[in-house]
C-alpha positions as CSV (number, residue, x, y, z in Angstrom):
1,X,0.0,0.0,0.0
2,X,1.3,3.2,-0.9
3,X,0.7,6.6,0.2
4,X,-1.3,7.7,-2.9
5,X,-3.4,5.4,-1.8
6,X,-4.2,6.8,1.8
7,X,-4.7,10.6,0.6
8,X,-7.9,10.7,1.6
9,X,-7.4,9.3,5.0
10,X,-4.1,11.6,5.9
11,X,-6.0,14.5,4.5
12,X,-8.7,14.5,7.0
13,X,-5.7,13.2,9.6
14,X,-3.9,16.1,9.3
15,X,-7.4,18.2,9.7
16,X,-8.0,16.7,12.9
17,X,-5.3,17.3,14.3
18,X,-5.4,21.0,13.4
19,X,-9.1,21.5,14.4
20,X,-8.0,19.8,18.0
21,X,-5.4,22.0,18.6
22,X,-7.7,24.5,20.1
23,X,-9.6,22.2,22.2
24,X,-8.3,18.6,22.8
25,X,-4.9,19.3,22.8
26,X,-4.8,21.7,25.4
27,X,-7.2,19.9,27.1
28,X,-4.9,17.2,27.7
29,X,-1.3,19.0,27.8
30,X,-3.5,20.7,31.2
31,X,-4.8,17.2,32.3
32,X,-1.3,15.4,32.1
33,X,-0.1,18.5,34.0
34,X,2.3,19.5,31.4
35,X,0.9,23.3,30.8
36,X,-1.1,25.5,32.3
37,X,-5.0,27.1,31.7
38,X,-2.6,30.0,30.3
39,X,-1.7,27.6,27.4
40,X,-5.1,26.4,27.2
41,X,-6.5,29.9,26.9
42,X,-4.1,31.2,24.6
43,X,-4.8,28.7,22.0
44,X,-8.5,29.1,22.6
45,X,-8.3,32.6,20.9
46,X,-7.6,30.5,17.6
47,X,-10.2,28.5,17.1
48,X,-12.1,30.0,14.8
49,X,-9.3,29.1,12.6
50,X,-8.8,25.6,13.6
51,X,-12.8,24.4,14.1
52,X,-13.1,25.6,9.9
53,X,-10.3,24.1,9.0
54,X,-10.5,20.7,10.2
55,X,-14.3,20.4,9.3
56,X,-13.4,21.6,6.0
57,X,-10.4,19.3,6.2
58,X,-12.2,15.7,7.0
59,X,-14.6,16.8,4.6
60,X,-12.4,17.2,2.1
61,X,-11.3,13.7,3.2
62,X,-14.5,12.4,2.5
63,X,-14.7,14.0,-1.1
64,X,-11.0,12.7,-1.7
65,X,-12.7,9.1,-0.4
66,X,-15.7,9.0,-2.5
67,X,-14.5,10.2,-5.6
68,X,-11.5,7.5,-5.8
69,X,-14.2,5.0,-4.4
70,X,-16.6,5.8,-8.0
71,X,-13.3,6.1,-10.1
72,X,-12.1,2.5,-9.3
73,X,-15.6,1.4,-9.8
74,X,-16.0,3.1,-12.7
75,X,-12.6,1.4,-14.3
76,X,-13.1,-1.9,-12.1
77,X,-9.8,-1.3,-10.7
78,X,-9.2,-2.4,-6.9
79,X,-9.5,0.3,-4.2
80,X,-6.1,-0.3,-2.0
81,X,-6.3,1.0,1.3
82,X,-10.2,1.0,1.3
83,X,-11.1,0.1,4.9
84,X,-7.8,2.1,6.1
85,X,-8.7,5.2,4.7
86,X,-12.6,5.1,6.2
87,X,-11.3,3.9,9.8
88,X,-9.2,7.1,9.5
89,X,-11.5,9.6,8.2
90,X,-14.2,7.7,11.1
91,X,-11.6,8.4,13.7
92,X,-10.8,12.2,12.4
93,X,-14.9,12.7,12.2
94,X,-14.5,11.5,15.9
95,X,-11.9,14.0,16.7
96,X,-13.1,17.1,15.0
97,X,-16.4,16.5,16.1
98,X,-15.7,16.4,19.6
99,X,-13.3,19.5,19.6
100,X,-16.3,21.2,18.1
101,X,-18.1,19.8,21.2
102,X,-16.0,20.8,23.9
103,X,-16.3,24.4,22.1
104,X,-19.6,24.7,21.8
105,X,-20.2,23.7,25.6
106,X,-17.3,25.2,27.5
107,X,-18.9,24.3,31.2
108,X,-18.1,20.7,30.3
109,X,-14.5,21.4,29.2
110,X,-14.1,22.9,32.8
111,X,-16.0,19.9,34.7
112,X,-13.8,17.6,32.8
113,X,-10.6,19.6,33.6
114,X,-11.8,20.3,37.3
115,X,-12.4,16.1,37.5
116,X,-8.6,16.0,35.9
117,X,-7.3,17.9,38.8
């Protein structure tokens, strides 16, 4: 399997990854004890950079997905990398979704960072 064949899946990665670097990150850098709410709070003022771009990004995914999914059926070609690209593009839809989550509601974010400490 090459890495052509995972575009999809480390396009909406790499998404997820930005989009939780608002929320989830910080979240746990505070929980591990390895920063402070200063960190947290500082990275906060960002996301409404990061939240766009990682929906846009795993949605992207998706199109990226979909599209090589109807081409190979189209040409009866094999899809490589099928189930690996959807379990990553599940698990980025997971991530993004719940930074979105923790934004939305920040009471939670503080009841799970006051349980942390």
């Amino acid at each position: 399997m090459n890495l052509h064949s995972l575009k999809a899946g480390i396009v909406s990665f790499s998404a997820a990854i930005v989009a939780s670097l608002c929320c989830l990150l910080p979240l746990a850098v505070v929980i591990l004890g390895l920063g402070s709410g200063a960190f947290m709070m500082v990275t906060m003022q960002y996301r409404s950079i990061f939240l766009p771009t990682g929906v846009i990004g795993v949605a992207l995914g998706y199109l990226l997905h979909f599209c090589e999914k109807r081409r190979c059926n189209s040409l009866g070609c094999s899809f490589v990398g099928r189930k690996t690209n959807l379990a990553i593009l599940l698990i980025a839809t997971v991530v993004v979704s719940i930074a979105i989550i923790l934004d939305i509601f920040p009471a939670l974010t503080s009841e799970i960072l006051q349980g942390a400490m």
